[in-house]
N, C-alpha and C positions, 0 to 999 in steps of 0.2 A: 566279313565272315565268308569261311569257302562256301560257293553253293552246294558241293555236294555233300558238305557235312550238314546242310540243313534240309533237303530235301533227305538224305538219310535219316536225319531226326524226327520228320513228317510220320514217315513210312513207320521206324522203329515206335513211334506213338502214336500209330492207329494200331500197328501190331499188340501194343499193350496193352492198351484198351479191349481190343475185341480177348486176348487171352483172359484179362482180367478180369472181364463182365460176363464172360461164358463157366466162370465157375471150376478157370483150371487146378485152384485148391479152395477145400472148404474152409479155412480161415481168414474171417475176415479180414481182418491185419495186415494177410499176403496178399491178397489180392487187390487188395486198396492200394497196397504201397506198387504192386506191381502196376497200375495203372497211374500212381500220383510219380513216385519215385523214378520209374523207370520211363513212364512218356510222357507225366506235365513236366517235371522239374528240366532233364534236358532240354526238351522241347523252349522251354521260354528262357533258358540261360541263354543258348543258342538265335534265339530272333530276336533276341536283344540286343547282342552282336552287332546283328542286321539293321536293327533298327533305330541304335542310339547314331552312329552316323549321319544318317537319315536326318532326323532332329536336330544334330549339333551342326549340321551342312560341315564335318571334317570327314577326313578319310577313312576308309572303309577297316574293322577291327584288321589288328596283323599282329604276328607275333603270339608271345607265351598264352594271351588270354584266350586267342580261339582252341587250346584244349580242354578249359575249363568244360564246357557241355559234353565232352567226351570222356571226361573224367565223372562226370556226375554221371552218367550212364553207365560207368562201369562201378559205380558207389552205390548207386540204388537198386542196381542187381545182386551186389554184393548185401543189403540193406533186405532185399527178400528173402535171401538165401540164408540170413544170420536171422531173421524172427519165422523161419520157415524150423529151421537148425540150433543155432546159437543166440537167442535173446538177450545174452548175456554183450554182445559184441554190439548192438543198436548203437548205443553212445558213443564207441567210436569212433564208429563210421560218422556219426550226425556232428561230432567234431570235426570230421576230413571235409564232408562237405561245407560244414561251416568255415574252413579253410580258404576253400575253392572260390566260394561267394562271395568272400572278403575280396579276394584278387579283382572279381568282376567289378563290385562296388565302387573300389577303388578306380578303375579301370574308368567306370564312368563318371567319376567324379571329376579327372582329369580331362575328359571330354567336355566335360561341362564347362570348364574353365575354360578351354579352346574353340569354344563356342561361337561362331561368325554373327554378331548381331545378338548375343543372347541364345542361348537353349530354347526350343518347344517347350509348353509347359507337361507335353507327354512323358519326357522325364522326368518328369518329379512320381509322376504316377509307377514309374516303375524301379526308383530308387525309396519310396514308399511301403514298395510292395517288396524289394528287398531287404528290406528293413523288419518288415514282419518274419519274412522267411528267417530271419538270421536270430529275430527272438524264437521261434518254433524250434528251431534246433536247439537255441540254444538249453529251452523249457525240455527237451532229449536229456543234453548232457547232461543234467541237472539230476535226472532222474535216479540214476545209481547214485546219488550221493545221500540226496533225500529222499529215499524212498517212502516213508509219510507222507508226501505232498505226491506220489505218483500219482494219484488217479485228477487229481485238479491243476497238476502240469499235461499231463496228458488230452484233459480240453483246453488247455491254452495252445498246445500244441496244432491240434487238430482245428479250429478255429481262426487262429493266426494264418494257419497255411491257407486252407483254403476260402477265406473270406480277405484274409490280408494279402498274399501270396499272389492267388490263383484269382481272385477275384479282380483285387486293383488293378495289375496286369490286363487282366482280359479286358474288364469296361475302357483303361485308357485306351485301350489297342481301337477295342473295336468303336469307341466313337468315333476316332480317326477314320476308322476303314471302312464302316458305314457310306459318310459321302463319298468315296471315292470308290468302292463298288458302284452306287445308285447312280455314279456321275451329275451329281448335283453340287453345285457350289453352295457351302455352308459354313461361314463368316463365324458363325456362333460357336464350332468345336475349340479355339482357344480357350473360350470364356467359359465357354461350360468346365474345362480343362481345369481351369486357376480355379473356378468357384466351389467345385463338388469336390476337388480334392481334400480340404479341412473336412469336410461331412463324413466322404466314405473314412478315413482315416481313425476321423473319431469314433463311427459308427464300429468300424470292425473291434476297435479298441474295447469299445462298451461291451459288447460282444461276446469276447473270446473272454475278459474279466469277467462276465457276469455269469459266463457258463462254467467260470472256472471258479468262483468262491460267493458270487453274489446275484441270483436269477435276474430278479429286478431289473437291476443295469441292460441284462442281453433288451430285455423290453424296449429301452432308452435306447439301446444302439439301433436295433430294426427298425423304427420308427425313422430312423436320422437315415438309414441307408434307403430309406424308402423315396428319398427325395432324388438323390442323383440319378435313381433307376427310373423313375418315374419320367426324369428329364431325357433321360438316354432314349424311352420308349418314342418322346415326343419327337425324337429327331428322323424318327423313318419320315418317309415319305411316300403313305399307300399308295397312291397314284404310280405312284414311278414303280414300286416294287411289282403291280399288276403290270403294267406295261413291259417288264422285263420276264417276267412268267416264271414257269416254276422250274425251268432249266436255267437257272443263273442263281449265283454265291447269294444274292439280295437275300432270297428265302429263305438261307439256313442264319444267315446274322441277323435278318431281322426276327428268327423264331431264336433263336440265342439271347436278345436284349429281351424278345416280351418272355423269353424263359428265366431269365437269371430274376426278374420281379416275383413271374409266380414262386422260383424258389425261396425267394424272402418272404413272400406271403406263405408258404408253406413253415416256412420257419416260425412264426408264432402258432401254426398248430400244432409244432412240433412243442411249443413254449406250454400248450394248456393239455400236455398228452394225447392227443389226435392223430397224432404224426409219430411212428420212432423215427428214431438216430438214425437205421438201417436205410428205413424209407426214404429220410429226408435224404441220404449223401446221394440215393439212386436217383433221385429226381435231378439233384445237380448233375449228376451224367446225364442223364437223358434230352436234360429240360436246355440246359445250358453248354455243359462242355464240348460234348458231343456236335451240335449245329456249328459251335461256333469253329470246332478244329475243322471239321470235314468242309465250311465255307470259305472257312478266310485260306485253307490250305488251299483249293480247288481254283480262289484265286491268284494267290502267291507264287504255286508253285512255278507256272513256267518263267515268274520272273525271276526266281531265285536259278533253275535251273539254265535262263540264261538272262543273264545282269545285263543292264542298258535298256535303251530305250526298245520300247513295245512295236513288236513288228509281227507282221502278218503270220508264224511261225509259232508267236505268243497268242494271238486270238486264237489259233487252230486248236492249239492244245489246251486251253482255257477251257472253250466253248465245249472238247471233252471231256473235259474233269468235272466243269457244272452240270453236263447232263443229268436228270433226275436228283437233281439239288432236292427241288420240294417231295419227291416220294421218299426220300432218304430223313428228312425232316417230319413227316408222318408216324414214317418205322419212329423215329426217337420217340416223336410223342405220346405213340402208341404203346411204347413200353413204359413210360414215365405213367398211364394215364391205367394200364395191368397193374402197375407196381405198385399202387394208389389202392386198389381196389382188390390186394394181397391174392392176384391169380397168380398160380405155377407158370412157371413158362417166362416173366416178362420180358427176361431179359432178350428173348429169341428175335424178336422183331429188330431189337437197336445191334445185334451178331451180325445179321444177316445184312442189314445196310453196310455195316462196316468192311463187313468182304466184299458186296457190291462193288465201294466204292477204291477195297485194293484193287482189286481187278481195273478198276477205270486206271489207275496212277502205273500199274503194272503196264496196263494196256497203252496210256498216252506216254509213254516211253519209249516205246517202240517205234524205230524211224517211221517205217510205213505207216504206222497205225496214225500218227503224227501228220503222216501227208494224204490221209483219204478222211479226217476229221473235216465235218463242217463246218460253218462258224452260222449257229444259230439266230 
């Protein structure tokens, strides 16, 4: 995967994010998708790229697939612009991307087979999770045909993606990325890998079916998803995360893993009316998405922006991108914790981190800015 089309994907979805959660349109719809559409979906097409090699020890993506994240970006703009506009055009387009993601699919599937010793069990977690993505869409296209069934494709939709999608994704990712932030050797990320995948799987499945024709079930499913999150919490290592302080990546993955739990614990308040729909998705920003982009990007990026092995040039610019990791993890929880408690305003506190934090990615790009960075 080129680096500069990922460290541009970075940038383009924190840019989405902060337009989307500052309320650049009052529909909900638009701005959801401007934040899901426009900077999760690129975003994880794209480090997929990056990271199925990685996993399968072949060569680095090349060729027709790495415009696939380039295409979804100009699809989920197009995808605002058409339920901003033309509602009528949504299926579509959620057939184009369903196009796109096939090609990827594909694309790792054949990696898998090329596989030196067997695949990581991390791919399965995000052939999984494309798997959901391609029923969500596909529960889209569907929708102009039956429109009787819209409003109970439309939580299959929304469920699929971000529990199936957005979620599998994120938890394989970041057990992975957990030890190797903390720098601790942890034998146990395979196993946990191979064991929790049937659970989450199932769990999202109960889930998005039960929110979409049968309550009950979603009960069945949170209950089941409660186990792999649980295990994911047990992998920190508070010791190590105080010892590395609140200027390093540690603090925003470790408030990401214990935030994706409370958002399943929010989810059955959401189950006995306590919680709306609105509430709940903001908490997922707040509680989860948010920590987890702005850490694992803080640490990523200078490898992506130069590939190879870690040199002293990569610590520098690291060390400035984690700067105020933990205050920036604060502001999220601080709005997750307003948005709880129906004050105006919440979303200002997790705005203001995010421009913070362009500011740092603007700023650690900058040669000089790059050669007078400390390494904390």
């Amino acid at each position: 995967m080129n680096s500069r089309v990922l460290v541009g994907l970075v940038i383009l979805a924190l840019l989405a994010f902060g337009l989307g959660i500052s309320g650049l349109h009052p529909a909900a719809v638009v701005w959801r998708h401007m934040v899901f559409a426009v900077g999760v979906l690129p975003l994880i097409l794209g480090a997929m790229l990056y990271f199925i090699p990685v996993l399968t020890r072949t060569a680095p993506a090349h060729g027709g697939v790495l415009l696939v994240p380039v295409a979804a970006v100009a699809l989920g703009a197009l995808t605002v612009v058409a339920l901003a506009q033309q509602p009528a055009m949504v299926a579509w387009l959620a057939a184009m991307v369903l196009f796109i993601v096939c090609i990827e699919v594909g694309w790792i599937w054949r990696r898998r087979g090329q596989a030196l010793g067997g695949a990581h069990p991390g791919l399965y977690w995000y052939l999984a999770a494309l798997m959901c993505l391609l029923a969500a869409l596909v529960a889209v296209a569907m929708r102009t045909a039956v429109w009787e069934y819209g409003p109970l494709l439309r939580r299959l939709h929304l469920h699929l993606n971000l529990l199936g999608f957005l979620g599998l994704t994120a938890i394989g990712t970041l057990r992975v990325l957990l030890p190797t932030v903390l720098a601790v050797p942890d034998p146990a990320t395979s196993q946990y890998l191979r064991n929790a995948l049937p659970y989450a799987v199932s769990a999202t499945l109960c889930i998005a079916l039960g929110a979409a024709a049968w309550p009950p079930l979603s009960w069945l499913g949170g209950m089941i998803w409660l186990w792999p999150a649980m295990n994911l919490v047990k992998a920190v290592h508070p010791g190590r995360v105080r010892d590395l302080g609140v200027h390093h990546a540690a603090a925003a993955l470790v408030a990401a893993a214990v935030g994706w739990l409370l958002v399943l614990v929010a989810g059955f308040a959401h189950a006995v009316g306590l919680v709306s729909a609105d509430t709940l998705l903001w908490l997922l920003l707040f509680l989860f998405l948010l920590p987890l982009v702005t850490g694992a990007s803080s640490y990523l990026l200078p490898l992506w922006r130069w590939p190879g092995q870690t040199t002293e040039r990569h610590m520098r610019m690291r060390a400035q991108l984690m700067r105020m990791s933990g205050v920036r993890v604060l502001a999220f929880y601080l709005s997750a914790g307003m948005t709880s408690l129906n004050i105006n305003g919440a979303q200002l506190p997790a705005v203001l981190a995010l421009l913070g934090y362009l500011a740092q990615v603007g700023y650690a790009f900058i040669p000089r800015a790059r050669n007078r960075a400390t390494i904390l």
